[in-house]
N, C-alpha and C positions, 0 to 999 in steps of 0.2 A: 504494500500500500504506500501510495506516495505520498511526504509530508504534508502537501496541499491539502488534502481530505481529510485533517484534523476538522478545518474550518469550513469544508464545504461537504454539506450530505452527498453522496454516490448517484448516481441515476444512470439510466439509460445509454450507452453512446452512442446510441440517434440524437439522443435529446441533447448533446454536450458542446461546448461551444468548442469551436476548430479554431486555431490559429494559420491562416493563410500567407504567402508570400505572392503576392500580384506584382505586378510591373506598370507602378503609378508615375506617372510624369512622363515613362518611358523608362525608370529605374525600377531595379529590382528593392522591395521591402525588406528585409531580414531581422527577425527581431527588436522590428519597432523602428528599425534605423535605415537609415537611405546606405544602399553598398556603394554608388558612383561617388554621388557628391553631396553637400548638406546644403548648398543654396535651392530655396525653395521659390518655385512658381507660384500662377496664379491659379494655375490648374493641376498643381502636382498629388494630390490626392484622390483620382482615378486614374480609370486606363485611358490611354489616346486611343481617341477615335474618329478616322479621316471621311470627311463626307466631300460628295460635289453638292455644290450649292448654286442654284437654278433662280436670279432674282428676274422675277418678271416686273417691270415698274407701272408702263401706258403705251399709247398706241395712240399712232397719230394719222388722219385723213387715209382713213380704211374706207374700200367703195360698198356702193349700193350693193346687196345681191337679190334684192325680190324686187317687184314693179313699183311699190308705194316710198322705196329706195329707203328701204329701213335696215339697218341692220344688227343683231343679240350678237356683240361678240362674248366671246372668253378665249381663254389660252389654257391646251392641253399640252404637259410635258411627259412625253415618253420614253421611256429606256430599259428594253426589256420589257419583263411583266410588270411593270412598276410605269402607273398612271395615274397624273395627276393633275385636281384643274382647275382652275380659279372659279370667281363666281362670275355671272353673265350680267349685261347689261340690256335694259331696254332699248332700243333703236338711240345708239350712242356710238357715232366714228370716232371718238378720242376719249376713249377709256382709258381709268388709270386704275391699276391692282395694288401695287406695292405689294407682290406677294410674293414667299419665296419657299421653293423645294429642296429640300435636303436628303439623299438618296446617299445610302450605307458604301463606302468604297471597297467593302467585302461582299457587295451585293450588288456588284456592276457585271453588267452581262453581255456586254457590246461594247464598240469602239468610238462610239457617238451617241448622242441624246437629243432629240428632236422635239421642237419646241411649234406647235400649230396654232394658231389662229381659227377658230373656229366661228359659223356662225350658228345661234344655238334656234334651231325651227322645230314644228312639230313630229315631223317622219323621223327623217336623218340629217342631222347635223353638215353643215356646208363645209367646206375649207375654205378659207381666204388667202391664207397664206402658211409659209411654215420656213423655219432655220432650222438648220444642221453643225452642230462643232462637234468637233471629232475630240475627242477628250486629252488624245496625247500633246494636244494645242493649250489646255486648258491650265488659267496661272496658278499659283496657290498663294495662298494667302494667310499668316499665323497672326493676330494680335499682338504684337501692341504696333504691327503696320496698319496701314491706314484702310477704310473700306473701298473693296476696287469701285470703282466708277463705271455708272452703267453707261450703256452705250446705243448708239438709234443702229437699228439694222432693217436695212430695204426686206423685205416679204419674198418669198419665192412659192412660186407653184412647184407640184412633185417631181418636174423635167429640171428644174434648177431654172429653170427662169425667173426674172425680174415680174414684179406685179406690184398694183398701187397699194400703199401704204406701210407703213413702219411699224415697228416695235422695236421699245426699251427696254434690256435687260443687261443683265450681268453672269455672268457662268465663273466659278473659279472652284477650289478646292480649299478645303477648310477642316477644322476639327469643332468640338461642341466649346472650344473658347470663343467660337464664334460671336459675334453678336444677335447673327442672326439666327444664332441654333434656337433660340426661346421660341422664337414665334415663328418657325419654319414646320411646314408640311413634311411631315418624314415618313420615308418611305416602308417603316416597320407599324406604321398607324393606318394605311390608305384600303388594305385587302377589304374589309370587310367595314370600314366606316365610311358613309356617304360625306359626300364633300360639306355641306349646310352643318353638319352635327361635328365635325375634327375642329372647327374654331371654337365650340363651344365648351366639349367635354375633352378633348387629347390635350391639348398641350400644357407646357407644364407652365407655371404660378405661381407667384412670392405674393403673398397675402397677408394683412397688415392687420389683427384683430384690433378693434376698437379699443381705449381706453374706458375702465370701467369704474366707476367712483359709487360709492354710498349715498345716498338719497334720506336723511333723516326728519322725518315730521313730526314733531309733536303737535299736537290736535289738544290745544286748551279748551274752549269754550265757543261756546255761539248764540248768540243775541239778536234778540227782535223776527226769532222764528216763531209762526203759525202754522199750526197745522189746520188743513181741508175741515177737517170734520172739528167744531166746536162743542158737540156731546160729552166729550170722554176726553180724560187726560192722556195727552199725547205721550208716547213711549220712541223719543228721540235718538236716534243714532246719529255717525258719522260715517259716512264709507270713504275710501282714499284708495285711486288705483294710477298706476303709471304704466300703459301701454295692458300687457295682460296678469300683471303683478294686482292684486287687488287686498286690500282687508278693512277689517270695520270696529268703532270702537264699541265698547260696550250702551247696550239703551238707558234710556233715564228718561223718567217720567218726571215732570213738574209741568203748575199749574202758570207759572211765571216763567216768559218767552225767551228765558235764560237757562241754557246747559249747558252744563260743564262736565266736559270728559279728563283733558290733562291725560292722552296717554299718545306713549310714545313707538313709532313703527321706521322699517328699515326698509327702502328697495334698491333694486343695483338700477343704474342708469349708464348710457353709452356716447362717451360722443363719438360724433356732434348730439347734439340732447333735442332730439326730433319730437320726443315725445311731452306731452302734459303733465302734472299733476291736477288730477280733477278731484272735486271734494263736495261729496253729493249728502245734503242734509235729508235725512229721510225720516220716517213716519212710520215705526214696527204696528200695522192694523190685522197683524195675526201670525199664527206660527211660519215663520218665512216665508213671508210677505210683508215687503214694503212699498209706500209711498214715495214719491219724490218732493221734496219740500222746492229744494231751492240747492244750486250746485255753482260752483266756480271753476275755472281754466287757468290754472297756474302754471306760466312755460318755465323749460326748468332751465333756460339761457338766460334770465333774471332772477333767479336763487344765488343767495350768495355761499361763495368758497369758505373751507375755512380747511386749514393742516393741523392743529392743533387741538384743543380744549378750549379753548376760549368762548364765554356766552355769545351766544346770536340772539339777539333783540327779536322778539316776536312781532309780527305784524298782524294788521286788520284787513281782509279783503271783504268787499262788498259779495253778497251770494246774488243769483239772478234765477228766479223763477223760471220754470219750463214757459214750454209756449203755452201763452192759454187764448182761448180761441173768443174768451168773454169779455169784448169792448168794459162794460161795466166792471166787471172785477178787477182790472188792471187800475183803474180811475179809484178805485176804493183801496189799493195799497198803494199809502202814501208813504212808506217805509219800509225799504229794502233791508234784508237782515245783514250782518256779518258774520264773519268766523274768526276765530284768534287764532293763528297757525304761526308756529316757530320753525323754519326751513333751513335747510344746509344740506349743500355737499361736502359731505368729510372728505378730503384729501388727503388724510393722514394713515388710513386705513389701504390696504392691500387688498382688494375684491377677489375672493377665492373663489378661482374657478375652473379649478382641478382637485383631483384630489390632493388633501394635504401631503401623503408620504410619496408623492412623485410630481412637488411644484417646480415651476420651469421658471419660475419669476415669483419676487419676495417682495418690488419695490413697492411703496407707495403709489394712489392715482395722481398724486398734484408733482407733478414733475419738477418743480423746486427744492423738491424734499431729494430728488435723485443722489448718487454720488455718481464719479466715474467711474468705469466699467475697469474692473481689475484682468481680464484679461480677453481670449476671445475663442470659442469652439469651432472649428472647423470638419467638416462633415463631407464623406464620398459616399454617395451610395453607388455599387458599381454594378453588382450583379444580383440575379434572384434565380436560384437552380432550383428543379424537380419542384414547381410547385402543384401542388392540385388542380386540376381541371376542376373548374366551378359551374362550368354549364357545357351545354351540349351544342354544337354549328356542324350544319350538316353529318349528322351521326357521328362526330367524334368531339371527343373532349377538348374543351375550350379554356382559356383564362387570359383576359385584356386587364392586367394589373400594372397598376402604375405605386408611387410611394406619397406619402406624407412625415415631411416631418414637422415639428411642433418643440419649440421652446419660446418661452417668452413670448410678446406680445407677435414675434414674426412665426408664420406659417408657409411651410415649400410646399408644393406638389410637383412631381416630376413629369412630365409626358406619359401619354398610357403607351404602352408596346401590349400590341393587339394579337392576340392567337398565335402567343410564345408561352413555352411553361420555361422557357428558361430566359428573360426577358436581359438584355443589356442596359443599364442606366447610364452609370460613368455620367452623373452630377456631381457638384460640388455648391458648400453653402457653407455661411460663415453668420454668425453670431457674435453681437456683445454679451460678455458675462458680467455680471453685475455681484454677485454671489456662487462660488462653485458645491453650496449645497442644496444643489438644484439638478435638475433630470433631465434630459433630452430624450423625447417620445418620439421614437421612428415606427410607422403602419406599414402596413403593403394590406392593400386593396383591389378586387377587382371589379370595371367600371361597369357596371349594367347600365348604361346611359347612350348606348353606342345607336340604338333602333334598330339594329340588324337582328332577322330571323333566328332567333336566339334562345335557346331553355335555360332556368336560373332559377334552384329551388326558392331562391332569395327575393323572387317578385323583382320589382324598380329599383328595391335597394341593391348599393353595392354591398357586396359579399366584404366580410372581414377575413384577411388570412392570416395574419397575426400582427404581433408587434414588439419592438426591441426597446428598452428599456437602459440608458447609460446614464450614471449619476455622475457628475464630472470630479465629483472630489475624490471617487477610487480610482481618476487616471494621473500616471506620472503625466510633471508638465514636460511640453516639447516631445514625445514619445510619440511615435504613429500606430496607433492596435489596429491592423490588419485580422479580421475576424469574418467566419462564417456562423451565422445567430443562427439555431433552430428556429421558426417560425411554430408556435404552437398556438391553437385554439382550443378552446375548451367547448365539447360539443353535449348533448343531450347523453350518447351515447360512451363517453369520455374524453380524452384529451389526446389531440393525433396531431400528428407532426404535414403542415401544411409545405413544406416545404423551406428553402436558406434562404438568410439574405447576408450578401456580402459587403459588407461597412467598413469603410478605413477612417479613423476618428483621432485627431490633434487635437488637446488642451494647449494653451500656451498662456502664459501670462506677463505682466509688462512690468508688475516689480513682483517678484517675491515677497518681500517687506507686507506690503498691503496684504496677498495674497495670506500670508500666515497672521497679519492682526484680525482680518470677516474675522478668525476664529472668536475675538472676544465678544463680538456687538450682536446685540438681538439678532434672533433669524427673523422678526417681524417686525415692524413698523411700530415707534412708541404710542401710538393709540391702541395698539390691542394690547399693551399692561396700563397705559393710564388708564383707560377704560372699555375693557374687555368687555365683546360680546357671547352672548349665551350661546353656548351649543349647539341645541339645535335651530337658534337662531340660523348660525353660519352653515346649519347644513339647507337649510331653507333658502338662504338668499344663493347657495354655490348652485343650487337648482337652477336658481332663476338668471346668475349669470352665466353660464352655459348654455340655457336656450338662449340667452340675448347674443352670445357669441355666434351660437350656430342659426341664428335669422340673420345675421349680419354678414356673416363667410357667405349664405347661401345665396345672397344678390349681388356677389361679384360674380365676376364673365373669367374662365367658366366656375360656376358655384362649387363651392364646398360643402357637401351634404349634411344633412342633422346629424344621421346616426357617423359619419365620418369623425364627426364632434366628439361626440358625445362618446363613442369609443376611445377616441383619442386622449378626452381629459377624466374617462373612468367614471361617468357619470352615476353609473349603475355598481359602484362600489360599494357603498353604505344599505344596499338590499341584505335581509338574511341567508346567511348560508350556513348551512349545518357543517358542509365540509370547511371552509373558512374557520369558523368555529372551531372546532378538533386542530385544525394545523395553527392557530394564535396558540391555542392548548400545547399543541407540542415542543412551538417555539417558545413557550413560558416554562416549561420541563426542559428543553435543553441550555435556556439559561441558569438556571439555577444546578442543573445536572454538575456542574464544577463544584458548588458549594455541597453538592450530596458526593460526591468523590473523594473531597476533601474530609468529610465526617465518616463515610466508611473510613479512611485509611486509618482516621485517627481514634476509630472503633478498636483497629486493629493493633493500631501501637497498645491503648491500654488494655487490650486483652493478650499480648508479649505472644502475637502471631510469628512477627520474626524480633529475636530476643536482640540483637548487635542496632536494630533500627529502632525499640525499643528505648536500648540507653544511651545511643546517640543522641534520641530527641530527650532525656533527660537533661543532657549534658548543656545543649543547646537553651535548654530551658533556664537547667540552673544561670548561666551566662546572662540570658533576657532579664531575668530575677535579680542578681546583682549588678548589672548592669542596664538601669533602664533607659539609660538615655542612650542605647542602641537599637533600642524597639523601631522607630521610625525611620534613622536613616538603614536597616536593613533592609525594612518593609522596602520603601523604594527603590532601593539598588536592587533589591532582588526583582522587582518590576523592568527596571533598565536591563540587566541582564535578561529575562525571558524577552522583552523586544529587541534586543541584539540578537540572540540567537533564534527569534521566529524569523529574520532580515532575512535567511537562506530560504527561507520556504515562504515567504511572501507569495502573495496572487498575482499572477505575469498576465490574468487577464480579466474584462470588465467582469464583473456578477451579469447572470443571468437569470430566465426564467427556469426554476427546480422543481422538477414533478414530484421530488418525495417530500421538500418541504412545503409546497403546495396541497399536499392529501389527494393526488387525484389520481393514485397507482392505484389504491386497492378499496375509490368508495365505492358505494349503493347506486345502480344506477337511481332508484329512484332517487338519492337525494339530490344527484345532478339534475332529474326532471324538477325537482323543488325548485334548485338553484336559479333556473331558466325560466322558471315561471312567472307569468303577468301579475304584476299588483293591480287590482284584488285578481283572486286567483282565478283560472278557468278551467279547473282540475271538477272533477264528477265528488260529490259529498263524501263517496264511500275512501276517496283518496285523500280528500283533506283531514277527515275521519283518524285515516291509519299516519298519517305526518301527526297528526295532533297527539295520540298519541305518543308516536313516538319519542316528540319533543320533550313531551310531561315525563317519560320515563328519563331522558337525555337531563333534562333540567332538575330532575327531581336526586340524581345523585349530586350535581352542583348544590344544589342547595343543601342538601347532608352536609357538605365538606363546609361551603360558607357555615355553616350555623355551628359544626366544630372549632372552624377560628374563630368564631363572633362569643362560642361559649368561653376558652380561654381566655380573650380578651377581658370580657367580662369577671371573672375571679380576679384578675388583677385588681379591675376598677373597684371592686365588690369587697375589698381585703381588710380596707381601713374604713367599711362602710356601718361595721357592726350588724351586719346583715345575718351575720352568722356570731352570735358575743361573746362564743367559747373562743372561736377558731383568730379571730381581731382579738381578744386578750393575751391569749397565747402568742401572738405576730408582733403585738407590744412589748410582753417580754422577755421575748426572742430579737428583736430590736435593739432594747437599752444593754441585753447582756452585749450583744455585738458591737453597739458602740463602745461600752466599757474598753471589752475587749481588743478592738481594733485602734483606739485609742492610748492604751500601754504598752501593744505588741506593733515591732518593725511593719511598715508593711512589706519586706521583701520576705519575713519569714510568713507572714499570713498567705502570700502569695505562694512559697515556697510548699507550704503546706498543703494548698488548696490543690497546689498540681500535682503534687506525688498521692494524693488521696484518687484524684480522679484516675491516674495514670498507674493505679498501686495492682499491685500481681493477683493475677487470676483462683491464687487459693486466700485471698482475703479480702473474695467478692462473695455475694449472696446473686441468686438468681431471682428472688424478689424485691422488685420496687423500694429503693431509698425511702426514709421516713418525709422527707421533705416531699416525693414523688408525692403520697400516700397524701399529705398534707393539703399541697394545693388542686388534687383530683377529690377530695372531700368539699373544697370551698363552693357554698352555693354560686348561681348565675342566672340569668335572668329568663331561663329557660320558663320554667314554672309560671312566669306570669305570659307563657304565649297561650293560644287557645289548641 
């Protein structure tokens, strides 16, 4: 067994993570380090990968081809099986595309590429014109040169002859440092996606999540409301909703046009702040059902800021009655009500909107509060091998998977590669770090968005394949980890390996100095200890901003879906899971597992199992005894020495995702159908039946074991309570003799004493319980007053 496996449970080697040596920059990896050279690119954390690149720009005084002299151009570029083609125009001679093709230089199939002009009609498609470049003519082109310039080229019919009008393009050779690789038509996305849908859903995306602040209302009072009906004393509420975040204060009934609530409510808000605060006085005229009294439009781009603690002065807003349709009744309210509402956006608060044990981002909203960025992550996604077919195209297995990564307020998406199980990325992406005790969440997805004839148990949604998980504080800085990630999903039926993804991941940082002080400062923002929020407070608002994140991703071009979200920032964490439960359980048993290793051994010293270890730890002892002011600096040297000698058997690679610390080698399937289940449930009676159960028997030894340490607890509390007035007499004067005692005796010989008693030889041991044992297992507890 290798030292590594002290610290890390065993699993699978399907499920293990690989260390890889790829050939990024065009240099071979080797143990984290570059074998050529150490000066770094812009692009040195994938593979090279050479594309031709096809800019089509405009076209200029292209002739008639029907009698009404109209003409639908577009431009088709061919090479090989590989077609592709801009959008058409309505009866337009000088169209402009600006569009460009990017076709794989391991996937050239011919010695030219041919570029037509097309007119787009209802039968068959016309020619107008078309060029030819033979490829061994074609320039290349690397960044940080300049982009080639495109060029007018006269039209030829299929004979090579000259015909009216032009087109601008450009043709060269490139790799993905291109500029143009982001918004380029490539040739691994065109088979099976019609041209209207690859601008939308293929290509790849740097998305920028909104900034998310605290929204705090206190809801004091409101005056000179009337309610409809003047029979009955009104039973007044307040409702407060921001977009579809809603809540309501408590009702109050009074006969005087005066209520007072005084309570106070949280929502997240996004900018830009598009939304309202609206604040509806209503009228409870029976069990859930209300009245509308009178409401107000509060924009929350006149709320004021605040980073701190500091009071916000309440204001007065006028309310304004619904529509009423009664000339006469409007002329009879000569008095409009108000409401007293205290408003702010906190700044100072962090809006969680991940989960907390995989945050990608700790700052504050008010960006005054920011520091600078201590250093910066750098990210290759390169390859994704053997992954699962997720649907079916033309009777065989499919999967058009693209990636997502996710730290911090920025979000990547890479290009989809469409009906590859082994897809090519070779991206790159960089990050500010702000705090390196934070996560970078890499997905792989497959796009059901494409419209092609397609099966996908997964409906519209895109299918999840897994996702990789990197905490940047377990990477050395400067270091490159070359890695192949198991991709795992957790299925109904258990936990399967969807396929690798290959990741080449750089920490760097810009001082070390700063880098090692984060360790002393808050991991959060001083508003959540000046004035911490409730619990499940913050698990309520994390809800609410994660859908406000994923309505927000989802109207950019092309959108980022809900559930892409919501997988991504773990929304569905905080649901019950039984197996979850057992494996907190186990990782709470192998922590303390040291301290129960540490009491066997020392079971074993004073039962003189091996006699030489025995009187060593005597001797040792005696030493700590007379000499105590060796007690501490041993303790820690001998700490400093076990972190010297674990230096050799350190982790050479990120932590992953672990099937046996997870619980999901040997559960129930049912409890995985549990796990997966819809809140409320959608399971038949007879099954929520047998879970209910089960849970009671599950909970019900938990609770034995709690109410064993709640009973010990209690004899302490219980000791000097006279609860018992033999047993606290007796504890009195067992006390004053021990103070006596302890007060005319050394304490290195009380000590001295106490250890050769506990530690004394097995034939001047009893097999029954110490008197002391006997003593405090007699003392009552509060058991007896339970029912």
């Amino acid at each position: 067994m290798k030292p590594e496996t002290r610290m890390f449970s065993q699993q699978p080697v399907e499920f293990q993570l690989k260390e890889t040596s790829p050939s990024l920059g065009g240099e071979k990896i080797v143990g984290g380090r570059r074998v050529a050279r150490e000066k770094a690119g812009a692009f040195d954390l994938v593979e090279k990968m050479e594309y031709l690149f096809v800019r089509v720009v405009k076209a200029r005084e292209l002739p008639a081809k029907d009698i009404t002299g109209g003409l639908n151009p577009y431009v088709e570029v061919r090479h090989g099986n590989f077609k592709g083609t801009t959008k058409h125009f309505e009866k337009n001679h000088n169209p402009e595309w600006n569009h460009v093709f990017a076709i794989a230089k391991d996937r050239l199939q011919a010695t030219s590429v041919e570029v037509m002009l097309k007119d787009k009609v209802l039968l068959t498609d016309d020619l107008v014109g078309l060029l030819r470049f033979d490829l061994n003519e074609v320039p290349t082109r690397v960044p940080p040169d300049s982009p080639l310039a495109p060029e007018w080229y006269r039209l030829e019919d299929k004979k090579g002859d000259k015909v009216k009008g032009e087109l601008m393009l450009a043709v060269w050779y490139g790799t993905q440092a291109d500029e143009a690789f982001a918004y380029a038509t490539h040739s691994d996305a065109t088979p099976a996606v019609d041209a209207q849908i690859l601008n939308s859903y293929v290509r790849a995306k740097v998305y920028h999540a909104p900034r998310l602040w605290y929204v705090r209302v206190n809801i004091i009072e409101a005056h000179d409301v009337f309610a409809s009906d003047k029979s009955r004393i009104p039973e007044v509420l307040c409702r407060a909703r921001i977009g579809s975040q809603m809540v309501k204060t408590k009702a109050i009934q009074s006969r005087m046009p005066i209520f007072q609530w005084n309570e106070e409510f949280m929502f997240v808000a996004a900018e830009p702040f598009e939304e309202q605060l609206v604040l509806s006085v209503e009228d409870r005229i029976g069990p859930s059902k209300e009245e509308l009294i009178a409401h107000v439009h509060i924009p929350l781009t006149s709320v004021d800021k605040r980073v701190d603690d500091r009071n916000i002065r309440p204001k007065w807003f006028n309310l304004k009655k619904p529509v009423a349709v009664d000339v006469d009744q409007l002329k009879e309210d000569k008095f409009s009500g108000k409401v007293h509402v205290r408003i702010c956006l906190d700044g100072g608060y962090h809006v969680l909107d991940e989960s907390t044990q995989y945050s990608s981002d700790l700052r504050p909203s008010a960006k005054p509060l920011w520091k600078p960025p201590i250093g910066v992550i750098e990210l290759g996604i390169l390859t994704a091998d053997g992954l699962h077919p997720t649907k079916t195209r033309e009777g065989k297995g499919a999967c058009d998977s693209y990636c997502v990564a996710k730290y911090g307020h920025k979000w990547v998406r890479t290009r989809t590669v469409v009906d590859n199980l082994s897809p090519r990325f070779n991206e790159q992406y960089t990050w500010d770090v702000y705090d390196h005790a934070t996560v970078l969440t890499v997905g792989v997805f497959d796009n059901c968005q494409l419209g092609e004839k397609s099966f996908s148990s997964n409906g519209n949604k895109d299918t999840k394949i897994g996702k990789v998980r990197l905490r940047l504080s377990t990477l050395e800085t400067g270091r490159i980890y070359t890695n192949s990630y198991p991709l795992l999903v957790l299925h109904n039926s258990g936990v399967k390996k969807m396929g690798e993804l290959h990741l080449a991941i750089r920490f760097s940082v810009t001082s070390m100095l700063n880098a090692m002080y984060i360790y002393s400062k808050p991991l959060l923002p001083k508003m959540h200890y000046a004035r911490p929020l409730p619990l499940l407070q913050q698990e309520t608002l994390r809800h609410q901003a994660v859908q406000l994140v994923a309505a927000r991703l989802g109207r950019m071009e092309p959108p980022l879906r809900k559930e892409v979200v919501e997988y991504m920032s773990d929304a569905q964490s905080h649901l019950w899971s039984l197996r979850r439960s057992r494996a907190n359980i186990y990782r709470l048993m192998s922590v303390f597992s040291g301290l129960v290793a540490v009491g066997r051994w020392f079971g074993q010293v004073c039962a003189w199992k091996n006699t030489i270890t025995t009187i060593l730890v005597h001797i040792l002892f005696l030493m700590l005894v007379c000499f105590p002011e060796l007690i501490l600096p041993t303790v820690f040297l001998y700490m400093f020495v076990i972190g010297v000698w674990n230096y050799q058997f350190r982790p050479r690679k990120p932590p992953h995702m672990n099937t046996k610390i997870s619980n999901v080698e040997q559960v129930h399937p049912d409890e995985l159908d549990e796990e997966f289940d819809v809140f409320p449930t959608s399971r038949s009676p007879e099954i929520v039946r047998m879970r209910y159960d089960r849970l009671r028997s599950w909970a019900g030894k938990m609770q034995t074991v709690v109410g064993d340490i709640a009973t010990q607890g209690e004899r302490l509390h219980l000791l000097l309570s006279w609860r018992d007035p033999r047993a606290t007499a007796m504890f009195m004067v067992f006390c004053l003799f021990m103070a006596a005692l302890l007060y005319v005796t050394p304490f290195q010989v009380v000590a001295m004493v106490a250890g050769f008693y506990v530690m004394r030889h097995p034939r001047f041991r009893h097999k029954i319980p110490s008197p002391l044992a006997n003593f405090f297992r007699r003392l009552p507890a509060r058991t007896d007053s339970l029912l």
